[in-house]
Residue, then its C-alpha position, 0 to 999 in steps of 0.5 A: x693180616x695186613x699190619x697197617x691199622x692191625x695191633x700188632x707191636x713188637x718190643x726193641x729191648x729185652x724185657x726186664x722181668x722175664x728170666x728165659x730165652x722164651x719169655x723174653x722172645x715171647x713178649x718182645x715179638x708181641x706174642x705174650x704179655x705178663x699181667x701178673x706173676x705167673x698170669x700171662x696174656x696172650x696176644x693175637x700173635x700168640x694165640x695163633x701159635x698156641x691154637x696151631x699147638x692146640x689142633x694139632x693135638x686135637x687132630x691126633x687125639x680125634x684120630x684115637x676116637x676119643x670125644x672133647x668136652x669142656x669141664x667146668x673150672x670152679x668146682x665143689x670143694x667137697x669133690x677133692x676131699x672125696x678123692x683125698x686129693x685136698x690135702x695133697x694139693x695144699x697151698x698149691x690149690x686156689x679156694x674161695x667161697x660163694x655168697x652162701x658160704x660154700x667152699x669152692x675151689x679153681x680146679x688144678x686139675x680134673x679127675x673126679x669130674x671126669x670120673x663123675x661124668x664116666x657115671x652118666x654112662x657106665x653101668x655095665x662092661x659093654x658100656x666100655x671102653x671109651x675115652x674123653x678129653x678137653x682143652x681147660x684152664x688151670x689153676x696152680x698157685x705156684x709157689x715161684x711162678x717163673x720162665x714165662x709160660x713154663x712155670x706159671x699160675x693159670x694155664x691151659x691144657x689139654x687132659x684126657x681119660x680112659x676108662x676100661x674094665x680091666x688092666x689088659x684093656x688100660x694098657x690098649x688104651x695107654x698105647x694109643x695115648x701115648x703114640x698120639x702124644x708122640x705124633x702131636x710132638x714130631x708134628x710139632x718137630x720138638x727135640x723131647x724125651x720120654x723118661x719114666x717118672x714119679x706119680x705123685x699126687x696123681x697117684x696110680x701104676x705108672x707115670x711117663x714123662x714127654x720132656x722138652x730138651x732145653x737148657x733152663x729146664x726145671x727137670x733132670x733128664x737122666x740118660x744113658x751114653x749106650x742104650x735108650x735107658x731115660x728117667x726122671x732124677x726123682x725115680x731114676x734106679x742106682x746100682x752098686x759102683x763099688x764091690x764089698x769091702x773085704x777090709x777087716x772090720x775094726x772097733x769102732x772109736x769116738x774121736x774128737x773133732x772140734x769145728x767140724x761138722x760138714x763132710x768137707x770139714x771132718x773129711x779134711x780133718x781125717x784126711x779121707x775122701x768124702x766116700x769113707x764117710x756115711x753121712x746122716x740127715x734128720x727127716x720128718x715122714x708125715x711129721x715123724x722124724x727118721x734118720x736117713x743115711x748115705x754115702x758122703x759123696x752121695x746125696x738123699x733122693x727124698x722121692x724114694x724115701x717117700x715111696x720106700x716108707x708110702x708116706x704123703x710128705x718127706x722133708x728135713x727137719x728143723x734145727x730144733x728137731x735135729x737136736x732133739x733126736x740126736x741130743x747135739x748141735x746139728x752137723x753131728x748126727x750118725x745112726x749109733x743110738x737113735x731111737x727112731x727109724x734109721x734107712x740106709x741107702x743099700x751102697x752102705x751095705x758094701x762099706x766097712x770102717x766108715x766114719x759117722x757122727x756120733x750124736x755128741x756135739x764135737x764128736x765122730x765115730x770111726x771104724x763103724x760097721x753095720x753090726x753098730x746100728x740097726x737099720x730100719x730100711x736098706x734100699x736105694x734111696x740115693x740120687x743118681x749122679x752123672x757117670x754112675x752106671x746104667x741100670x740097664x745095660x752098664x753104660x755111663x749116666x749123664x744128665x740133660x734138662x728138660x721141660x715137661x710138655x706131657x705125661x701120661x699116668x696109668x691111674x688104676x682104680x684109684x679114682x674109680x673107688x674113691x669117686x665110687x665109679x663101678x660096672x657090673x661083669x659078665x657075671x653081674x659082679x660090681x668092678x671099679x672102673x681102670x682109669x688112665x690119665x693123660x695131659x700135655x701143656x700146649x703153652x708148655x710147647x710153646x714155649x718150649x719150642x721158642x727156647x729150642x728154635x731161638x736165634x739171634x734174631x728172633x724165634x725160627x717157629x716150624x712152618x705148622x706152627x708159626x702165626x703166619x707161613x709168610x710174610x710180604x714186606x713192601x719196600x716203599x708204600x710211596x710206589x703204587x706198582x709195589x702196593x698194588x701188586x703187594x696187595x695182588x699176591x697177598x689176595x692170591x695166597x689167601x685164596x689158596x689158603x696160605x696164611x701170610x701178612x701183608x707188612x704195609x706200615x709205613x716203617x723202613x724195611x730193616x725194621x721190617x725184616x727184623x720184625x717178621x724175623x723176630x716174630x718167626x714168619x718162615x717165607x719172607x718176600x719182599x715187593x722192591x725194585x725188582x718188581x719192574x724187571x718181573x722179580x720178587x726176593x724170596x727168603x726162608x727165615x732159617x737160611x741166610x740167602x735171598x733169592x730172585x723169583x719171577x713174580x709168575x712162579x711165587x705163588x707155586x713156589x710158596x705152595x710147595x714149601x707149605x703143602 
């Protein structure tokens, strides 16, 4: 591309309203444009980075055999309410109606449609295996749409599915996804982590996770100093830290404690540690309130309470809720005298003479034991900390963010049943289909990759996935032997099929260099003084040194660096 008379732009300042390292890069180098919150642009620049994204994903999914086809994006509201997923999705799902009426919705993503499409085919077990995929928008009405191209509204991605007669054959089929998908990242050389996670809403078996390492992050990454151990914060397992106590169980004792309410509070003024409390929030399980106790220094892990009790929705209560349950102001609930179901986190059961509220405005109870209260639940239901032990070898737990650019989801028969997708056996028996789910966010890597190969000057993009491999600056467009032989090389990498600029504004060449380093450009030569001795500079974006090369070796030289 030559710049002269092309559109491109870049931007001086930093853009106000974005609030990452990503977002930022991105818009100034001209790559992305925000049109809204959560709805972006994407430029010409960046259009050729994602579609660098883009085929190298395609490459790897094609090489698994599985066939690309395109979805439709409006869809039959009635299809979600087949599989039960409308409710679940909420708020979070754009809906409209046509001019007759009907609902429709912007499809968040598409299971059922693929499972309706599997039908066309599928009638009996020879029909599989087989697996399709496509590169389709997305539409989420994100609730705080932020971090550029992270977190936003409207998105593309690339979602496949696998269909199978049984478990032995989705667990082939998942292993294929799956070392395509770490492939496409290697290729892609972004620093990732695979880190098993919740289902969801998708639902199904098993959910893994292909998570981005970077700073702003939106998950916790939980990770072991020792073994390979990974998983989300949401399912990550907890062990017991402490032995059972052998202390002698005491009576308990209701105890005043004017204006102390939270842990920090009634820890101060019993003069214990936050440990010897068990403290107990008020949650609503599908609309039904439950007590859910922890250790004081632990917090609740709402994604396993959810899956303990299988309900749809865990969220705490409202002040007015609390107060009615536990007949006192909140700050003062514990699990003696509640008649509503009460989990405790198992670490509870390796406890004696605790500390609780005691449902009594002003009022705890000491010297609390299990034998006071009778849980419904005890399980692990508290969120992992850093330096708590691994449950896989008994190292140390330590924390990393991460953004998630894929994953991948072992749906079972989930969809199959509810979309009514069944073959005929060997014995002529009606099966439904094994269904596997897999996607991955290819502005998602994007952006990922602009926060993890950032630098003060701009984005240092690999060479597969920059805009352009190289960049010819021309120092002065008032030399006609510059431009002339500029305009020779640019031809001459073109015909060997290297994509190069040609920079021919009429602009001074510091502002060049900083433009093509802000945009990324790996190999950077400059057409200057040195032409009339036979020489041109040559510079790698991710080195600071520029070297002279004979202008009857460049072309060799930049084939080899991008063969």
């Amino acid at each position: 591309m030559k710049l002269n008379n092309s559109f491109f732009y870049t931007l001086r300042e930093n853009v106000k309203d974005e609030d990452s390292v990503s977002g930022n890069l991105l818009a100034r180098s001209g790559m992305i444009r925000k049109n809204s919150a959560g709805v972006y642009m994407i430029m010409p620049m960046g259009y050729r980075v994602l579609n660098n994204c883009i085929n190298i994903i395609r490459e790897e999914m094609n090489r698994t055999g599985a066939q690309e086809l395109l979805m439709p994006a409006l869809i039959p509201e009635e299809t979600y309410i087949a599989s039960g997923r409308r409710e679940g999705f909420g708020n979070s799902m754009f809906s409209l109606k046509d001019r007759f009426g009907k609902p429709y919705v912007l499809g968040p993503t598409h299971e059922e449609l693929f499972a309706v499409a599997a039908g066309l085919k599928i009638h009996s077990y020879k029909d599989l295996p087989f697996n399709i995929y496509q590169f389709q928008t997305k539409f989420r009405d994100e609730a705080r749409p932020r971090f550029g191209l992270i977190r936003v509204r409207e998105f593309i991605m690339k979602d496949a599915y696998s269909f199978d007669k049984d478990y032995e054959g989705l667990d082939i089929s998942y292993n294929k996804m799956f070392e395509a998908y770490k492939k496409s990242f290697d290729r892609m050389q972004i620093d990732y982590k695979i880190v098993k996670a919740d289902t969801g809403v998708m639902g199904g078996l098993l959910s893994e996770e292909f998570q981005a390492v970077t700073d702003i992050g939106e998950d916790i990454l939980v990770l072991c100093d020792q073994c390979n151990f990974s998983s989300n914060l949401e399912i990550a397992e907890c062990v017991h830290t402490h032995n059972p106590s052998n202390e002698k169980h005491l009576e308990k004792e209701m105890v005043m404690t004017p204006h102390a309410k939270t842990i920090e509070e009634v820890a101060a003024f019993f003069n214990k540690k936050a440990q010897d409390f068990v403290k107990t929030l008020i949650y609503q399980a599908d609309g039904n309130p439950i007590a859910v106790c922890v250790r004081g220094d632990h917090e609740v892990n709402e994604t396993k309470v959810r899956k303990l009790l299988n309900a749809s929705s865990v969220e705490l209560a409202s002040f007015d809720v609390v107060q009615e349950v536990t007949q006192a102001k909140v700050g003062f609930a514990g699990p003696i005298g509640l008649n509503i179901p009460i989990i405790i986190d198992n670490e509870i059961e390796n406890m004696a003479n605790f500390i609780v509220g005691a449902n009594k405005t002003d009022y705890h109870y000491v010297n609390v034991n299990l034998e006071d209260f009778t849980p419904t639940h005890i399980a692990d239901i508290r969120q992992i900390q850093e330096g708590d032990i691994c449950p896989c070898c008994g190292g140390k737990i330590y924390f990393k963010k991460g953004i998630e650019i894929g994953n991948t989801f072992k749906l079972g028969t989930k969809y199959a049943e509810s979309m009514n997708l069944y073959y005929s056996n060997q014995e002529n028996q009606l099966k439904p289909v094994v269904m596997g789910s897999y996607g991955i966010g290819p502005a998602r890597c994007m952006a990922a990759l602009a926060e993890q190969k950032a630098d003060e000057k701009g984005i240092a993009w690999p060479m597969n996935i920059a805009p352009y491999k190289v960049a010819i600056v021309i120092i002065s467009n008032k030399d006609e032997q510059q431009k002339a032989y500029a305009e020779k090389l640019y031809n001459e990498l073109l015909d060997c099929g290297i994509e190069s600029i040609l920079d021919d504004r009429d602009e001074r060449p510091g502002v060049k260099f900083k433009d093509m380093d802000l945009i990324g450009i790996p190999c950077r030569i400059t057409v200057g003084k040195k032409l009339i001795e036979g020489f041109v500079e040559f510079k790698m974006r991710n080195e600071d040194e520029v070297s002279l090369i004979r202008i009857n070796e460049i072309v060799d030289k930049i084939k080899e660096l991008t063969k």
